[in-house]
C-alpha positions as CSV (number, residue, x, y, z in Angstrom):
1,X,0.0,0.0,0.0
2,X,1.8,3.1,-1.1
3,X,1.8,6.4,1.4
4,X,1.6,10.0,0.5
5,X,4.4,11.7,1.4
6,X,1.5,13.8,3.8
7,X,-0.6,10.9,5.3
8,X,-4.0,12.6,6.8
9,X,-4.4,13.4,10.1
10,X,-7.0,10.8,10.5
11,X,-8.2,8.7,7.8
12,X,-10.1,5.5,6.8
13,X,-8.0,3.5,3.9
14,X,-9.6,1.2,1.9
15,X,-7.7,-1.6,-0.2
16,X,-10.5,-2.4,-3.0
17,X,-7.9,-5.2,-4.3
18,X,-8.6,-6.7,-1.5
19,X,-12.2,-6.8,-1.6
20,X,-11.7,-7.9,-5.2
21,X,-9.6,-11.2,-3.5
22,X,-12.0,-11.7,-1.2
23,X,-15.2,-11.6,-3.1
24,X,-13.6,-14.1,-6.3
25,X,-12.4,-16.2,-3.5
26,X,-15.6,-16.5,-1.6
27,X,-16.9,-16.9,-5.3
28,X,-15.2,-19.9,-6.1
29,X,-15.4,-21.2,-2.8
30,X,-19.2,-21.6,-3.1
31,X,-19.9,-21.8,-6.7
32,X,-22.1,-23.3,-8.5
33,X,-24.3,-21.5,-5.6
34,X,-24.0,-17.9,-6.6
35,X,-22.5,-14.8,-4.5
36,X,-24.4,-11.5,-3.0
37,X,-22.4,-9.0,-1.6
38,X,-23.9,-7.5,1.4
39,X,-23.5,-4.0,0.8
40,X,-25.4,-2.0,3.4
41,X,-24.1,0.2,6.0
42,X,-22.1,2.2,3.3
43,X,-20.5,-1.1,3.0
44,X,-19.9,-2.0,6.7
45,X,-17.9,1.5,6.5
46,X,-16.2,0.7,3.3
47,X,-17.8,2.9,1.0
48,X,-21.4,0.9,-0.8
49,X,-20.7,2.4,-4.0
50,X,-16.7,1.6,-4.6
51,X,-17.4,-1.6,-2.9
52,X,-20.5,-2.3,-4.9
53,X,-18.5,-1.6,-8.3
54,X,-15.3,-3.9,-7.2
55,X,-17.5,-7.0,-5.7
56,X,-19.7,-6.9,-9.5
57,X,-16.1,-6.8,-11.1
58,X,-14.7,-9.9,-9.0
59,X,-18.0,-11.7,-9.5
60,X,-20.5,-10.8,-7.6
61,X,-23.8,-11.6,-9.5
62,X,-26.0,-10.1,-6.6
63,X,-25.8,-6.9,-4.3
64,X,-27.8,-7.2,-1.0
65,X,-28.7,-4.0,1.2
66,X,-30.9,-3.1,4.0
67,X,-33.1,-0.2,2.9
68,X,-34.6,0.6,-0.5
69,X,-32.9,4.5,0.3
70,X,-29.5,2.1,0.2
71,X,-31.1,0.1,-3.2
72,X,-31.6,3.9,-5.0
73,X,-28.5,5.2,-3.9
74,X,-26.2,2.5,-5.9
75,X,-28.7,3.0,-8.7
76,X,-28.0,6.3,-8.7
77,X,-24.1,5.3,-9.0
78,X,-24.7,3.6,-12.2
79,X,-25.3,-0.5,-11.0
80,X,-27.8,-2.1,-13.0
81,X,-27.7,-5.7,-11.4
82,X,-29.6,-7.9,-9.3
83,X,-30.1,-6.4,-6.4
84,X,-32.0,-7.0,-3.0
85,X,-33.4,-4.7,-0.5
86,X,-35.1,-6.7,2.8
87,X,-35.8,-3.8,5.5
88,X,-38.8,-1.3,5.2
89,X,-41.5,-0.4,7.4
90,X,-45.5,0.0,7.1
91,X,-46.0,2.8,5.1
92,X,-42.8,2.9,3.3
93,X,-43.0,4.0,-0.6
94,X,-41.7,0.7,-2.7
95,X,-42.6,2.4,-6.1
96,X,-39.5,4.2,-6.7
97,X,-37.4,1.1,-6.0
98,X,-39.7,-1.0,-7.8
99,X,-39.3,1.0,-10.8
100,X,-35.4,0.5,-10.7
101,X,-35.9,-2.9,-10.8
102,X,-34.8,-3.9,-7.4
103,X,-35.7,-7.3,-5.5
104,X,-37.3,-6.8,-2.3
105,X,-38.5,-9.2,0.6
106,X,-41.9,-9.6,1.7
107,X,-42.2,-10.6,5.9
108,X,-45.8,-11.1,6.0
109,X,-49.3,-10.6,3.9
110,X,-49.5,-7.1,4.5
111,X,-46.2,-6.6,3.6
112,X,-47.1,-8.3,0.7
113,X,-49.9,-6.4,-0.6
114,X,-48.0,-3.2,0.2
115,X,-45.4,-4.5,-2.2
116,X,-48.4,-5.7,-5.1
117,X,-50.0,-2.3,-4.7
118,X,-46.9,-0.4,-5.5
119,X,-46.3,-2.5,-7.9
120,X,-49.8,-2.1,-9.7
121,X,-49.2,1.9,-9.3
122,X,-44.9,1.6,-11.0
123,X,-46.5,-0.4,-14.0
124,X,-43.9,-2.9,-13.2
125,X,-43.8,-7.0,-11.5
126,X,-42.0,-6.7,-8.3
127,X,-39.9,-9.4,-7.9
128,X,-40.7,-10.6,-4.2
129,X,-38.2,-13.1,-1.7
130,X,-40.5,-14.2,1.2
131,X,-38.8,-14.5,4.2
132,X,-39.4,-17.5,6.7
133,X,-38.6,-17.1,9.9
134,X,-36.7,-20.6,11.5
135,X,-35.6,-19.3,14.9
136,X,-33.9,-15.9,14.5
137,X,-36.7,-14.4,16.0
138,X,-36.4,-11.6,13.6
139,X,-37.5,-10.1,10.7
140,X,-39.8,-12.9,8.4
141,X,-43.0,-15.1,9.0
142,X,-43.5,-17.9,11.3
143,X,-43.9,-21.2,11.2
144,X,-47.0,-21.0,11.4
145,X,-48.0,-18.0,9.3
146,X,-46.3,-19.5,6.3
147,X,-48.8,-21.3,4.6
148,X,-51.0,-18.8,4.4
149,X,-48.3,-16.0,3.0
150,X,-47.2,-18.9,0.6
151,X,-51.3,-19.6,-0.4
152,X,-51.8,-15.6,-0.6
153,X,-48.4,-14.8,-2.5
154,X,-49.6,-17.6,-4.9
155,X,-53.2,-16.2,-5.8
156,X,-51.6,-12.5,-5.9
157,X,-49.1,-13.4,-8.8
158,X,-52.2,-14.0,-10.7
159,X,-52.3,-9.8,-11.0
160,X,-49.3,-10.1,-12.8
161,X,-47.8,-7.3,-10.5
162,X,-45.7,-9.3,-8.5
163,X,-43.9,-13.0,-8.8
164,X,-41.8,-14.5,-5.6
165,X,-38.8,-15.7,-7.2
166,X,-36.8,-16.4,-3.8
167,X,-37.1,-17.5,-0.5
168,X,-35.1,-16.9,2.3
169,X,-33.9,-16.9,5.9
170,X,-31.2,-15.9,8.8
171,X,-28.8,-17.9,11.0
172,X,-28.8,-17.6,14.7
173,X,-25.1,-18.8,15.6
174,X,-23.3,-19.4,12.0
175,X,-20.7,-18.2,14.0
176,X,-20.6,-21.4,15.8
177,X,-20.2,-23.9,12.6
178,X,-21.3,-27.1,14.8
179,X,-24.2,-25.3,17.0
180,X,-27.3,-27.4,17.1
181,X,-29.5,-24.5,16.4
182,X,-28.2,-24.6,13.1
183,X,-29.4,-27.9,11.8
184,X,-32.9,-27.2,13.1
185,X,-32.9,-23.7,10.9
186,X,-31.9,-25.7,8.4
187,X,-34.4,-28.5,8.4
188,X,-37.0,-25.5,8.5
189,X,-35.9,-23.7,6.1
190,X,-36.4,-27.0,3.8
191,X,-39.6,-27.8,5.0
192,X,-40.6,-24.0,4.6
193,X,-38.9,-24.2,0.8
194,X,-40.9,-27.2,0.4
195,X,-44.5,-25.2,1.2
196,X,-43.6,-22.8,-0.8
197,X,-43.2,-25.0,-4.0
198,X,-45.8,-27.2,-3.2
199,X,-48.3,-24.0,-2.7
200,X,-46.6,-23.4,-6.5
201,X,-44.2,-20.5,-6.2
202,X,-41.8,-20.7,-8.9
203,X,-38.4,-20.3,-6.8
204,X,-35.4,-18.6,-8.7
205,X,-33.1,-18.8,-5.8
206,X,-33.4,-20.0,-2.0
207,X,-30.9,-18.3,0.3
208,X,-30.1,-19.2,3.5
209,X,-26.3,-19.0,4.6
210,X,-24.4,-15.7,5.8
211,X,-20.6,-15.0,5.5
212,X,-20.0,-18.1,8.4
213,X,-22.1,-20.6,7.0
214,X,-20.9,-20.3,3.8
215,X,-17.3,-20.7,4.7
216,X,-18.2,-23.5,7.0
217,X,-21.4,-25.2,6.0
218,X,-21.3,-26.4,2.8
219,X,-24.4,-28.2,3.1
220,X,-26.2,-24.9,3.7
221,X,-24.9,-22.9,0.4
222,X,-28.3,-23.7,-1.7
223,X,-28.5,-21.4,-5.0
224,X,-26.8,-18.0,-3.5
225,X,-25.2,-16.9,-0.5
226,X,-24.9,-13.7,1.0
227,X,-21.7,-12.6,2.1
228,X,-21.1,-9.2,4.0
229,X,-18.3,-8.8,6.6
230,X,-16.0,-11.8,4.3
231,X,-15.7,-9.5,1.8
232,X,-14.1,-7.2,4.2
233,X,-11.5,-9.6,4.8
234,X,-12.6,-10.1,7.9
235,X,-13.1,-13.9,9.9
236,X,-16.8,-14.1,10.3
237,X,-16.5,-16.8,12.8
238,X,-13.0,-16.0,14.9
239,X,-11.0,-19.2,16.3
240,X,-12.6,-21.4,13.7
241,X,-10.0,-22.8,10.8
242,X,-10.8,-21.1,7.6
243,X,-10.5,-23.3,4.2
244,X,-9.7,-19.5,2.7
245,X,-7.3,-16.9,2.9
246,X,-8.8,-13.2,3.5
247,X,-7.3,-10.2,2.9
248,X,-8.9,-7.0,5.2
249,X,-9.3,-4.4,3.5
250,X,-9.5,-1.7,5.8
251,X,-6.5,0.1,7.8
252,X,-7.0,3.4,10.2
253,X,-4.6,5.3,10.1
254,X,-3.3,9.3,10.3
255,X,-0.6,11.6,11.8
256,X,0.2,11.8,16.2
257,X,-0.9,15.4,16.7
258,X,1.5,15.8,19.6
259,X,4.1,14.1,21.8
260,X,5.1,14.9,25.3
261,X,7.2,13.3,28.0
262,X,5.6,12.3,31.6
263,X,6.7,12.0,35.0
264,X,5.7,9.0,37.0
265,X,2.6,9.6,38.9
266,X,1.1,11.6,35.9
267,X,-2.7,11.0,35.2
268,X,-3.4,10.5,32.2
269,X,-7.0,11.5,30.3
270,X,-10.7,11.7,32.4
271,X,-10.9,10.6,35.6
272,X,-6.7,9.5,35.4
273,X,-8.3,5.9,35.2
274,X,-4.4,5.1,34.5
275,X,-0.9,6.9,35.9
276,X,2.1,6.5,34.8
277,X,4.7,4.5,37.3
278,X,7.5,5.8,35.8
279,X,8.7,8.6,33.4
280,X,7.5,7.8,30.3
281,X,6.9,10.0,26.7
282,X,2.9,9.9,25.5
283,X,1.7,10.5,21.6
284,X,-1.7,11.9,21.1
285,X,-3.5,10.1,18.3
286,X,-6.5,12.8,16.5
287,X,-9.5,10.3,17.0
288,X,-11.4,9.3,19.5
289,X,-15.2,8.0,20.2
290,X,-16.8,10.7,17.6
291,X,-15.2,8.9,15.0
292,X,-16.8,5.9,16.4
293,X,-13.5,4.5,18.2
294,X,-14.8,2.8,20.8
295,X,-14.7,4.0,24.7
296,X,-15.1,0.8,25.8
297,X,-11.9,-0.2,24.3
298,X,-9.5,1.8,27.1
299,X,-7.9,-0.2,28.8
300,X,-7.1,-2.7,26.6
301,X,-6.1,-1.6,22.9
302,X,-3.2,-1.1,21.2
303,X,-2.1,1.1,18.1
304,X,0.8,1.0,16.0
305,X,3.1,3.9,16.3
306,X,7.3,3.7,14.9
307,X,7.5,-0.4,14.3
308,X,5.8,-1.4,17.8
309,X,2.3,-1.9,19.4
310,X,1.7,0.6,21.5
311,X,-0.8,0.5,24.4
312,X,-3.9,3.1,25.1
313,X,-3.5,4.8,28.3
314,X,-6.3,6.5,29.8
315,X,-10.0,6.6,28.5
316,X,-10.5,7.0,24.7
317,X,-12.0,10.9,24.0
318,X,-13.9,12.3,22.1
319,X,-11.7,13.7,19.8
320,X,-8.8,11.5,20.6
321,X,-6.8,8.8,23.1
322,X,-3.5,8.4,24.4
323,X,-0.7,6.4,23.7
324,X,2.5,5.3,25.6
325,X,5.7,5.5,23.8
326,X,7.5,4.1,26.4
327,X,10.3,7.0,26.7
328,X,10.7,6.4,22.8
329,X,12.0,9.2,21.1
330,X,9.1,9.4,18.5
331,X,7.9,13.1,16.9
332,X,4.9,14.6,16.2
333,X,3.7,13.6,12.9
334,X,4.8,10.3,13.2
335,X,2.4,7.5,11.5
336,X,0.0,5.8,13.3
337,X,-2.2,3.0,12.7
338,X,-5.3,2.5,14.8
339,X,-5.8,-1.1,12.9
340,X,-5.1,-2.3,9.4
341,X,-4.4,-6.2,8.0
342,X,-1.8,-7.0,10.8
343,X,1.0,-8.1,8.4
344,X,3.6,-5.9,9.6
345,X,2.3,-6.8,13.0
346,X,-0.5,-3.8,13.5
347,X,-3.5,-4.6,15.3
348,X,-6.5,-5.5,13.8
349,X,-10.2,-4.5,13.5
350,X,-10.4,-7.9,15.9
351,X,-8.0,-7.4,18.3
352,X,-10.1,-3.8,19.1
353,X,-13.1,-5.8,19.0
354,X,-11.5,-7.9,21.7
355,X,-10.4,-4.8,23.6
356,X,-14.4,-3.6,23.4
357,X,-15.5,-6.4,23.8
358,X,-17.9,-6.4,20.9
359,X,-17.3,-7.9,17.5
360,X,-15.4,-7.2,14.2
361,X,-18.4,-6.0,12.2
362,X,-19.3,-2.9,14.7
363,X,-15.4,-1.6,14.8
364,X,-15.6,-1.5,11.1
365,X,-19.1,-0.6,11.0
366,X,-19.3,2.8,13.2
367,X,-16.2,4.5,11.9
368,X,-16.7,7.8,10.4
369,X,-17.2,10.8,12.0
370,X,-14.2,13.5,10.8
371,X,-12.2,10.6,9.4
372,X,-12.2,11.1,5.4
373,X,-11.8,7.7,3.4
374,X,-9.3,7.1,0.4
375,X,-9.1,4.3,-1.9
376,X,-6.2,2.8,-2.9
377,X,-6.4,-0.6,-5.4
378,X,-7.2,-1.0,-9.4
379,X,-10.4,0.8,-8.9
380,X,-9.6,3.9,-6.5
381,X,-12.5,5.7,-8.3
């Protein structure tokens, strides 16, 4: 990764070669099943629309995203493929996304007729994925409401405004490759794909397994995964062994805005939650929690400061945290990096998750704030 001879004083770097890795990787890992790249979030911090336009390249066949606001805003950035959006609320509008020609999920019958009366207004079939609920206790329709939605959804495609060409569901512990919960989910989610064709719903794809399950269970890869925090480059199921090799795409990184040199018993940051023991020198790193560096992190963190880990002293601030140099003789201006791959030994987006005590996805997830973002990679556009 090549550095401006200026780095930022805070920024989010993105490596969209290695989302390209990851996403062919995961691609050929699953295939024939097809991949989605989950995309929401502004790409679990990434950037949606760079991310978007890398994952198609390295084969992505299908975006997935959260809100229909998401679905317009990368077809406002020129994608044209398929493309799912699973999250609205009663009263939302579906025509506009309809009329791009985006997938969306139905939970339950009113959802449903929402979705057919839109559809009826656009001028357009709305392509429909019911959602079966088999344990989450989420988003989608029970056990028991499923008939019914799959009965209803059949005599409503009769309108010719809408067709269900998917069905799908969510894993509670993917995470956990060999968790009994997961067999049972998947022995509904047959038996639920079974209603559905039997009530005759003409299934284009049935999608059940998340970045975990379809690293780890092959058995649950069915006709398309959906893959979000993998093609990050990050392990969706830590500790586990992974039959691929991902690359993270996203380092943290800036500029110390200040070094200073301590005597012991100095308190350092709110409340002195840490002093010094002995004379030490301090570097001030520019972020802190309103760039969504988590608080809960201090003590416990590290960051990587003039070849060595360096360890957070005090609580994290708003604006910024503290580091210990250890009497180091290192200047203002020197590089930092909060978290990046960990090949030259950095910390990670995990081992801050650790310190947190929270998981990979929200470190990556929250950041923003006053950091900018720059691309580096084939596409940097």
């Amino acid at each position: 990764m090549s550095e401006r001879a200026h780095p930022a004083r805070a920024e989010i770097v993105v490596d969209l070669d290695a989302v390209a890795h990851n996403v062919s990787t995961l691609r050929d890992l699953v295939a024939p099943a097809a991949l989605m790249a989950v995309v929401k979030a502004d790409g679990y911090g990434h950037g949606m629309s760079a991310v978007a336009r890398t994952a198609r390249a390295a084969g992505a066949t299908w975006l997935g995203v959260a809100t229909p606001e998401e679905a317009l805003a990368l077809r406002a950035a020129g994608d044209t493929g398929r493309l799912l959006c699973w999250l609205a609320a009663p009263g939302d509008s579906y025509e506009e996304v309809l009329a791009a020609d985006v997938d969306v999920a139905a939970y339950d019958v009113a959802q449903f007729d929402e979705v057919a009366a839109a559809a009826g207004r656009a001028g357009v079939t709305a392509r429909v994925h019911l959602k079966i609920d088999t344990g989450l206790s989420r988003g989608g329709a029970t056990a028991e409401q499923w008939p019914g939605l799959c009965a209803h959804a059949r005599q409503v495609e009769a309108s010719g405004a809408v067709r269900v060409v998917g069905v799908w569901s969510h894993l509670v512990a993917s995470d956990e490759p060999g968790h009994p919960v997961t067999d049972l989910q998947a022995k509904a989610f047959d038996e639920a794909v079974a209603l559905a064709e039997k009530a005759g719903l003409q299934l284009e794809v049935r999608h059940l397994a998340n970045s975990a399950a379809a690293i780890h269970r092959a058995d649950l890869r069915h006709d398309l995964v959906r893959c979000g925090i993998s093609i990050y480059g990050l392990d969706p199921a830590p500790g586990v062994p992974s039959p691929v090799d991902l690359v993270p795409a996203m380092t943290v990184q800036g500029r110390l805005a200040l070094t200073k040199s301590v005597p012991a018993g100095a308190g350092v940051s709110y409340g002195h939650a840490w002093v010094a023991t002995e004379e030490t020198t301090l570097g001030l790193v520019p972020v802190g929690y309103g760039e969504g560096v988590p608080r809960a992190a201090s003590p416990g963190a590290e960051v990587w400061v003039a070849g060595r880990r360096r360890p957070v002293r005090g609580k994290v601030c708003m604006d910024q945290l503290v580091v210990d140099l250890h009497g180091d003789s290192v200047a203002a201006g020197e590089r930092y990096v909060l978290f990046g791959p960990g090949d030259a030994g950095e910390p990670t987006a995990q081992d801050w998750a650790e310190a947190a005590g929270t998981i990979n996805y929200e470190i990556v997830t929250q950041l923003g704030g006053r950091l900018t973002r720059r691309y580096v990679g084939k596409d940097q556009s």
